[in-house]
LOSE-613052 format. One line per 2 residues: number of its first residue (from 0); their letters; for each residue x, z negated, y of C-alpha. Coordinates in pm, 1 decimal. Each point is the difference from the previous one (the first is absolute). Example, Ala and Ser with C-alpha at 12.3 -4.5 7.8 and 13.67 -1.06 7.14 Angstrom:
! residues 2
0) AS) 1230.0,-780.0,-450.0  137.0,66.0,344.0
//
This chain:
! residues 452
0) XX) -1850.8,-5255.0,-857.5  289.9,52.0,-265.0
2) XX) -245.7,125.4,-251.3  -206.9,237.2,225.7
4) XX) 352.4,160.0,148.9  120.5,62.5,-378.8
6) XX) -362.0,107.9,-84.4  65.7,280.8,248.3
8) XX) 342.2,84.3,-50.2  -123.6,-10.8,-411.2
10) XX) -290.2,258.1,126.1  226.3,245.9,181.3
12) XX) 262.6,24.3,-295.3  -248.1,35.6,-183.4
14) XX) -168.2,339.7,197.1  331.2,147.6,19.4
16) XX) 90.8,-36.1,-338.4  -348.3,146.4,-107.8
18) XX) 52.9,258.4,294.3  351.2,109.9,-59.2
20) XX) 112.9,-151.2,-312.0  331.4,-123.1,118.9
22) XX) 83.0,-226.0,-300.0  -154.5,271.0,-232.6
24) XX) 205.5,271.5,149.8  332.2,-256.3,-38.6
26) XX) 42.7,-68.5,357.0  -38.4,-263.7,230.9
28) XX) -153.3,-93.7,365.9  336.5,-45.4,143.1
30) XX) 118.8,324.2,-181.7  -248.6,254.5,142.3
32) XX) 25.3,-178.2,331.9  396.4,86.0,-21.3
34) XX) -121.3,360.1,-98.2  -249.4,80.5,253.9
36) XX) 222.1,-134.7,253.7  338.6,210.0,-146.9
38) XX) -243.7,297.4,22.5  -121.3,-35.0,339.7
40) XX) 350.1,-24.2,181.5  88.5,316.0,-250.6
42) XX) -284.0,205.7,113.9  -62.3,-161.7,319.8
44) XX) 217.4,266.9,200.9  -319.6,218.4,-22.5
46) XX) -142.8,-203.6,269.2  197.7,125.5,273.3
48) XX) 100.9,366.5,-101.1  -393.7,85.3,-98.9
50) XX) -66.4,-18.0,382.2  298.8,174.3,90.6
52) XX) -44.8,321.7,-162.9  -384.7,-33.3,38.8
54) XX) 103.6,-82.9,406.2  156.8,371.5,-17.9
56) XX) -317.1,120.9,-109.2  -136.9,-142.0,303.0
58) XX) -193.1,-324.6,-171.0  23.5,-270.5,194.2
60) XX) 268.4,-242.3,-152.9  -173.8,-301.5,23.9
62) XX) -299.3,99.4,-167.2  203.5,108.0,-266.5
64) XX) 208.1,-282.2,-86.8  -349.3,-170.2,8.2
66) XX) -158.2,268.6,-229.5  356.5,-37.7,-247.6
68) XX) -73.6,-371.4,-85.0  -355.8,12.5,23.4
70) XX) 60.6,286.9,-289.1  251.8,-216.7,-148.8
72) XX) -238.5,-316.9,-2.1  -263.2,222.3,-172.8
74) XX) 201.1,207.9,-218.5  197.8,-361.1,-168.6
76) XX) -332.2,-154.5,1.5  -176.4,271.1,-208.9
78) XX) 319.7,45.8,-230.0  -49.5,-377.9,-22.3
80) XX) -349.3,-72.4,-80.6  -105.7,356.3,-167.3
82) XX) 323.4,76.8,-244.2  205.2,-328.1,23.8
84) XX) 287.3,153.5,-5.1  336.8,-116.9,243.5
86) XX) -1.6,370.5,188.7  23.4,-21.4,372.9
88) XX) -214.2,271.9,174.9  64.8,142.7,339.4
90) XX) 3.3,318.5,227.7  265.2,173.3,-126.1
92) XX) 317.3,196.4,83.3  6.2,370.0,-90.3
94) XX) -408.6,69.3,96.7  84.7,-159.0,350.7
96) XX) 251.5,257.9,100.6  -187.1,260.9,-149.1
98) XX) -283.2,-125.7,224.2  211.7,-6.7,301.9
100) XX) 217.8,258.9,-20.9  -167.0,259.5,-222.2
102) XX) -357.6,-20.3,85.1  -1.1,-114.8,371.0
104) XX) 294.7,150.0,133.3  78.8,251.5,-227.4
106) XX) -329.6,170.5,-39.6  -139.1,-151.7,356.3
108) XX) -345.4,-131.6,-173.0  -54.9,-314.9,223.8
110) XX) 11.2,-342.6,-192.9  -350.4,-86.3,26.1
112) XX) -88.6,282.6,-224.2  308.9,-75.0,-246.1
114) XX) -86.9,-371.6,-21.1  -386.7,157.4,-140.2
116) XX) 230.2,178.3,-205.9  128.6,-275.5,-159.9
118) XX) -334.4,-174.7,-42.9  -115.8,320.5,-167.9
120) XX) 337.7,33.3,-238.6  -87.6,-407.1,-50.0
122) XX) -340.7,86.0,-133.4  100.6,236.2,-242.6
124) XX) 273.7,-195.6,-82.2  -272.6,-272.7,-145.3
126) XX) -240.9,258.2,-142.2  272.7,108.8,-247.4
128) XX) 82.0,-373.6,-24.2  -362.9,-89.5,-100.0
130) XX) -74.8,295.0,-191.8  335.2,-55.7,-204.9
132) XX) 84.0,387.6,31.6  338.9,-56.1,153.1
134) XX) 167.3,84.9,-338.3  -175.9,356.5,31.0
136) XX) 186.9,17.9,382.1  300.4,-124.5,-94.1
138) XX) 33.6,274.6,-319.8  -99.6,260.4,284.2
140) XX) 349.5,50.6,154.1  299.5,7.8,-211.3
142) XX) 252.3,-289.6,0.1  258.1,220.3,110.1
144) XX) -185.6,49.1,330.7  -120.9,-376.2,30.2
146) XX) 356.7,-111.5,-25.5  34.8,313.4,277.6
148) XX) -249.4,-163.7,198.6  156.5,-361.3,25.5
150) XX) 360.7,175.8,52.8  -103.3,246.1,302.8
152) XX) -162.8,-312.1,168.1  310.4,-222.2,-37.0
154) XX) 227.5,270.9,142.3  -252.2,19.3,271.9
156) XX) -12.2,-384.1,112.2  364.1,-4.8,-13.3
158) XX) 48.4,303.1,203.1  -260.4,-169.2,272.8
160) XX) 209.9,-275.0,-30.0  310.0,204.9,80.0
162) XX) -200.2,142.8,300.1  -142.3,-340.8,154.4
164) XX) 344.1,-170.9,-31.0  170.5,310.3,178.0
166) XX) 222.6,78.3,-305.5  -103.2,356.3,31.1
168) XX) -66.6,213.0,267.8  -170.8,296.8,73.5
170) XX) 281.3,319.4,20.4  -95.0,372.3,115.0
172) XX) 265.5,95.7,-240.6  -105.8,-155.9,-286.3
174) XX) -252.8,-211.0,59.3  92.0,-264.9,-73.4
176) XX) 358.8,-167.3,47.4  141.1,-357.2,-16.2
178) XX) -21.4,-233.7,344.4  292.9,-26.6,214.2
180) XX) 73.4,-351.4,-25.3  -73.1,-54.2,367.5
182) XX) -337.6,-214.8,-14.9  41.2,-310.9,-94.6
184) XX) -338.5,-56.8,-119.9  128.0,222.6,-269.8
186) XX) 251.5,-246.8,-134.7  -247.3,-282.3,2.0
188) XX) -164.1,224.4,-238.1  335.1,24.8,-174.6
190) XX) 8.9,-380.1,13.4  -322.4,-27.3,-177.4
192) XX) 91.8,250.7,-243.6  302.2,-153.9,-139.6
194) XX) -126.0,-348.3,2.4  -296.6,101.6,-201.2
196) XX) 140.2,204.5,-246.1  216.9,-236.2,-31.1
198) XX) -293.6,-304.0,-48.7  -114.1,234.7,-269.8
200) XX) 282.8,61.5,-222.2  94.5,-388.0,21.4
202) XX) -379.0,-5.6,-108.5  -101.6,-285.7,264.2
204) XX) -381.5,-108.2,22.3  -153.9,147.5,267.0
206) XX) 253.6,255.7,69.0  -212.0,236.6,211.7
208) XX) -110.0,-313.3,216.7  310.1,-129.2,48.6
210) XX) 123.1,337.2,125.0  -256.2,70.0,263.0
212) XX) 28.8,-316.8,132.3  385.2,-10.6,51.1
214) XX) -18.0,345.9,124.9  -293.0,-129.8,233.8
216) XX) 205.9,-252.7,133.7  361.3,151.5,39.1
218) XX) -224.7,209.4,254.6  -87.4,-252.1,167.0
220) XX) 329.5,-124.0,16.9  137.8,282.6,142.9
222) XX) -224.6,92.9,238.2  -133.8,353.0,-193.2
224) XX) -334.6,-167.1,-61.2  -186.7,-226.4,263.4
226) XX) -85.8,-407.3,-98.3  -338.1,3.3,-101.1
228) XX) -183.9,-260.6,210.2  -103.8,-205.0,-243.9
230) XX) -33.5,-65.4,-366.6  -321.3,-120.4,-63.2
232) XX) -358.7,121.2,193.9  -385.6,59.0,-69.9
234) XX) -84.6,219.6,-231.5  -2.1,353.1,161.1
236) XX) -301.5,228.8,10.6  -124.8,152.4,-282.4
238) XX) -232.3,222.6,221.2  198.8,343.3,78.1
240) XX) -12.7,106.8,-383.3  -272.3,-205.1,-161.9
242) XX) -278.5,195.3,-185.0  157.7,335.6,173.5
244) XX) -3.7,178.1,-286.8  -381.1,-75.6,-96.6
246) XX) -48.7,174.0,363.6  176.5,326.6,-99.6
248) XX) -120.5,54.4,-343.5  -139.3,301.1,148.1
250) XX) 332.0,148.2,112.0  167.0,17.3,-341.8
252) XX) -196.7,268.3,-145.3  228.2,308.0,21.3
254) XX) 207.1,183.2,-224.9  327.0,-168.3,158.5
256) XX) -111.9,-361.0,-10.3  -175.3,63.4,-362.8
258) XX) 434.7,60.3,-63.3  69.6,-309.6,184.5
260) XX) -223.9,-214.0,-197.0  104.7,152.8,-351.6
262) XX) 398.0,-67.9,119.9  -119.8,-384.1,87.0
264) XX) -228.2,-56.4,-353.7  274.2,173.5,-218.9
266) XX) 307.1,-200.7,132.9  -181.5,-319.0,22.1
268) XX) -91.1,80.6,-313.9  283.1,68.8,-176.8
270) XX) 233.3,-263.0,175.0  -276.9,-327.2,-99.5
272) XX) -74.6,174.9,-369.7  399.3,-27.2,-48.0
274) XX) 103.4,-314.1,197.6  -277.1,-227.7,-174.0
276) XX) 43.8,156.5,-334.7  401.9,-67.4,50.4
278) XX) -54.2,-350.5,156.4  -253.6,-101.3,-275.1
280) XX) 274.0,99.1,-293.5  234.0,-230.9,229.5
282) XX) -216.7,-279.3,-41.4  -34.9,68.3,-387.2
284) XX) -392.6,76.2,56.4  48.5,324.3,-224.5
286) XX) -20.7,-57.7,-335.6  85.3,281.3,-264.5
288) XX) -3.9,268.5,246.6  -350.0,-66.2,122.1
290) XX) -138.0,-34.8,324.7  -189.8,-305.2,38.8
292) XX) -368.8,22.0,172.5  157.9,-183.5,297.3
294) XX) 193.6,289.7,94.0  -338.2,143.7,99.8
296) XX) -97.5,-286.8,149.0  297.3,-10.7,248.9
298) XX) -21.0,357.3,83.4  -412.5,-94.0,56.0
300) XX) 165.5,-272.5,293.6  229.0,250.6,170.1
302) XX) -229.4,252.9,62.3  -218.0,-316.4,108.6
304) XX) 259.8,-76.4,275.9  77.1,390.8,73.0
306) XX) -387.9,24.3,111.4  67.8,-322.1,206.3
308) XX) 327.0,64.8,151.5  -204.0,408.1,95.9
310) XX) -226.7,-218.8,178.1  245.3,-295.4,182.3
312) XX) 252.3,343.6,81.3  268.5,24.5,-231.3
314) XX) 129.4,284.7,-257.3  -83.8,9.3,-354.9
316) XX) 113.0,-377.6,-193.7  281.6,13.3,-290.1
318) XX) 45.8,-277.3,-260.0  347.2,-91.6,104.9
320) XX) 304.3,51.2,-262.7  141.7,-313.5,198.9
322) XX) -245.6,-193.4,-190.4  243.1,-0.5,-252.0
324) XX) 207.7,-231.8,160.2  -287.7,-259.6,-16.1
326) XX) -37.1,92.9,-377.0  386.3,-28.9,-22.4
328) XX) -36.3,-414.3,108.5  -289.2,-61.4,-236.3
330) XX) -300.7,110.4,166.6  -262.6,139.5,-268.7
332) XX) -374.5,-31.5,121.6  -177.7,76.6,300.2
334) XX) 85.3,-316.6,182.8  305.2,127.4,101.5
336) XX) -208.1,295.3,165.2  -182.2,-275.5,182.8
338) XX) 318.8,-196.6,146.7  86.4,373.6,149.5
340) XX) -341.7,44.3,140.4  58.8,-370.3,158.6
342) XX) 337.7,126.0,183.8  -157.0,317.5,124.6
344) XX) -247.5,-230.9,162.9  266.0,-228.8,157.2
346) XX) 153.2,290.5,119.4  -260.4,121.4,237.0
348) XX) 146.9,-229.3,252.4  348.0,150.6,38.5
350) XX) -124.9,321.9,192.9  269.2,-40.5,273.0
352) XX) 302.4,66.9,-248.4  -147.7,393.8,-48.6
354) XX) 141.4,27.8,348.4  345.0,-52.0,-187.9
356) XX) -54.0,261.4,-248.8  116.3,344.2,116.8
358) XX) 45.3,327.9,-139.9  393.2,-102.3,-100.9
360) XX) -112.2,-302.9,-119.5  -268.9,203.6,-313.2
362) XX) 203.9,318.0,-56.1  224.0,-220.5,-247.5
364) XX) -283.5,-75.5,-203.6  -155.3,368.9,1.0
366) XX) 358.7,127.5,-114.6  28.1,-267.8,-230.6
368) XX) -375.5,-7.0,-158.7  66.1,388.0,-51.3
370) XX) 288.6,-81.6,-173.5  -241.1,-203.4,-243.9
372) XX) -278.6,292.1,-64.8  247.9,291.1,-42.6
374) XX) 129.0,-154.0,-356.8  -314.7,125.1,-155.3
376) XX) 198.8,400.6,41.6  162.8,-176.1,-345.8
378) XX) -365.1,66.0,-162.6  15.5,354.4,101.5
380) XX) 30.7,229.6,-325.4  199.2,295.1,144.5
382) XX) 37.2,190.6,-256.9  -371.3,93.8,10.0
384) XX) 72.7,283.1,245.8  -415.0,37.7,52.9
386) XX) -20.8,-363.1,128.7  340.8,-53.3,150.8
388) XX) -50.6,251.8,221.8  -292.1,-91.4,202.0
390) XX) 117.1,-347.0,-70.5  365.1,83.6,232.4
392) XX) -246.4,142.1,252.2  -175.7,-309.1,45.7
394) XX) 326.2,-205.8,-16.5  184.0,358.5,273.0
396) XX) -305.2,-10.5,207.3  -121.7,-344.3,89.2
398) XX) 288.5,-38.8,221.8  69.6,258.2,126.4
400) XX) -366.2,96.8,141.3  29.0,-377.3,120.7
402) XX) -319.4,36.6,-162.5  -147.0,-175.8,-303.0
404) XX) -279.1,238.2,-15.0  181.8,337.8,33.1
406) XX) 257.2,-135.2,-245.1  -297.7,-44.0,-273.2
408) XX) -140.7,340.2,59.7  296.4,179.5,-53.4
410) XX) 58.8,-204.4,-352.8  -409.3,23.2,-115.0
412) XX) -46.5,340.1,78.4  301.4,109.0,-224.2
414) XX) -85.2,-197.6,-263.9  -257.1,243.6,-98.0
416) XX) 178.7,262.1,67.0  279.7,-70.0,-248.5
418) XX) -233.2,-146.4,-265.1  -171.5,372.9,26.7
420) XX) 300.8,175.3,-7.4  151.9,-188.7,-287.3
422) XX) -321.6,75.2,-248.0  -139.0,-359.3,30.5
424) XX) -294.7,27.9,264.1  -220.3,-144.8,-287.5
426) XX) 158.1,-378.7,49.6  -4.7,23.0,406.8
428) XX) -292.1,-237.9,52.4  -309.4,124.7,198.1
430) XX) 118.3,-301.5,301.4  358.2,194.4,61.4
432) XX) -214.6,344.2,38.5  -211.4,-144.5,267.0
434) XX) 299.0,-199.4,186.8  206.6,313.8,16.4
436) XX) -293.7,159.3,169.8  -75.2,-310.9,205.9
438) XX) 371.6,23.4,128.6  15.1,382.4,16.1
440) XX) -272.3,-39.7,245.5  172.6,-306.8,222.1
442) XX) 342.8,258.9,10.4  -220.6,250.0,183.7
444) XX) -191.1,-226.6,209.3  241.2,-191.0,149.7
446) XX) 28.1,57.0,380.6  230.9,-345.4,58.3
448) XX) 334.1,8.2,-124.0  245.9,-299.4,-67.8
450) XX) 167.2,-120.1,300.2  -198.6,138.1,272.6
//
């Protein structure tokens, strides 16, 4: 009996040593255990503000926090077993809100059609995978207006965070003005603030987590958010947003969804291109400057688990930067990927605590995860006048349209514009012609306008 339980346990180290090459890579079993498990409580915050901003969209919120670690399961899984590399991938922050608050209630296009959208945008997204032509995409629009890109988006998730934790207010003189100090919800916000920022610079595991949580529960402590009635329960239905975007396929052709879908490819894009290319020179995968084939490989699995999560219900997937803490412990192959997906699946059972997780509870992370994006304004090269410029509309507009979108317009379509005018039209790539016309069009075809 001795023999035939060592024959097994000889067998299994065997296929994941052949599978992930743990020894090979210098690791161990216990180490990417530690790693996938330091990664999951980093990243694991996703799984209850996903369905909150998707719930303002009008998804239902169970589905969605279904959908999330379904996506999650799939996304780790195909990191895992396709590029072996430790990179946690889930729905991700930034295309959410954009989702939400952008698409849906900015330019009043129902959800159904933006989650075919996203399937669309995910489709692309591995056509330029498999064909290898997302070098040619990424050389399309200038790094001044990339790092534009990730900047305006940042401002914007920490300005929604602002609004859903009642820092800001709307004013008829200006706007916008600070809160009166009179809701109290608004200093549990203030709570959760503090104590993560706070989490962060001490640089604590998990900070994010941690956060949420404690703000979670000083609101149920003081009576601003109700008990949830339970902690663990069923799995909820999957039903309300399964395969709802395969049924409205026929609702994104139109000038102003072909926008939406370009806005969803090119920051998903952009964000896993960087983030894996950054994690993998972490990890010490880059050798003399060159990008190893498994770089292609792991941006082959994420637009694997963007068409999945399109089809469970959830927003466009993101390798997660907080994969470096798993990296940071010792995690190097794709096993640590599959400890993450194992968590995700565990955590289907803890539906009840979304109750838990308000608006005050997420608008520290949105403020604080904008915080993150907007250091890439350092890349900007402003003293290239013909860039910088569209590149401060991008960065001027996003937020204050409230709208990703708009923002983008206003940046694309003076890119040309400049280039032309400065006597270099000849190096503005045929792509940045047609999205300035694409977005010209959306400017004039708008009918919805933020906030209504």
């Amino acid at each position: 009996m001795d023999k035939r339980v060592d024959s097994i346990s000889e067998t299994r180290t065997n296929w994941l040593e052949h599978q992930f090459k743990i020894k090979e890579s210098g690791s161990t079993l216990k180490t990417e255990i530690i790693a996938g498990i330091t990664t999951f409580i980093a990243m694991s915050y996703i799984l209850f503000v996903n369905p909150t901003i998707l719930g303002d969209a009008g998804l239902d919120k169970g589905a969605v926090f279904v959908a999330t670690a379904l996506t999650g399961i799939v996304g780790c899984l195909a990191m895992a077993l396709i590029a072996n590399y430790p990179i946690a991938v889930a729905p991700g922050l930034g295309s959410n809100a954009f989702f939400a608050y952008s698409v849906v209630l900015g330019m009043g296009i129902p959800w159904q059609t933006a989650l075919a959208g996203v399937f669309v945008a995910s489709l692309l997204f591995m056509l330029v995978t498999v064909l290898k032509v997302r070098e040619v995409v990424i050389n399309a629009i200038p790094a001044n207006l990339k790092s534009a890109m990730a900047v305006g988006i940042g401002l914007f998730i920490a300005f929604t965070g602002l609004k859903q934790g009642g820092l800001v207010v709307a004013s008829a003189k200006s706007f916008v003005t600070i809160t009166n100090w009179s809701n109290p919800h608004v200093w549990l916000t203030v709570f959760g603030l503090i104590l993560t920022v706070a989490l962060l610079a001490r640089k604590i595991p998990g900070a994010l987590f941690i956060g949420l949580a404690a703000t979670a529960i000083m609101g149920v402590v003081t009576g601003l958010i109700a008990m949830p009635t339970g902690v663990v329960s069923s799995i909820p239905s999957l039903a309300p947003t399964f395969g709802v975007s395969l049924i409205h396929l026929k609702d994104v052709f139109s000038v102003q969804m072909a926008v939406v879908v370009l806005v969803f490819f090119f920051s998903v894009f952009f964000d896993t291109t960087g983030t894996v290319i950054g994690l993998a020179q972490q990890a010490g995968f880059i050798k003399d400057n060159k990008m190893p084939k498994e770089v292609g490989e792991a941006l082959f699995a994420d637009s694997t688990s963007m068409i999945a999560g399109s089809v469970f219900g959830s927003t466009p997937t993101a390798c997660y930067i907080e994969s470096s803490t798993g990296i940071a412990v010792g995690g190097r192959t794709g096993f640590t990927a599959v400890v993450v997906a194992i968590m995700f699946a565990l955590s289907l059972f803890f539906s009840p605590l979304l109750a838990v997780v308000t608006s005050e509870v997420t608008a520290p992370i949105l403020i604080i995860v904008g915080s993150f994006m907007i250091k890439s304004i350092a890349n900007i090269d402003w003293s290239e006048f013909e860039t910088a410029f569209p590149a401060f509309m991008i960065i001027l507009c996003v937020p204050l349209t409230y709208n990703i979108s708009y923002g983008l317009a206003f940046g694309l379509i003076s890119y040309p514009i400049t280039m032309i005018a400065a006597g270099k039209d000849k190096k503005v790539h045929p792509i940045m012609y047609v999205a300035a016309l694409l977005f010209l069009v959306l400017l004039f075809t708008m009918h919805e306008l933020p906030g209504k």
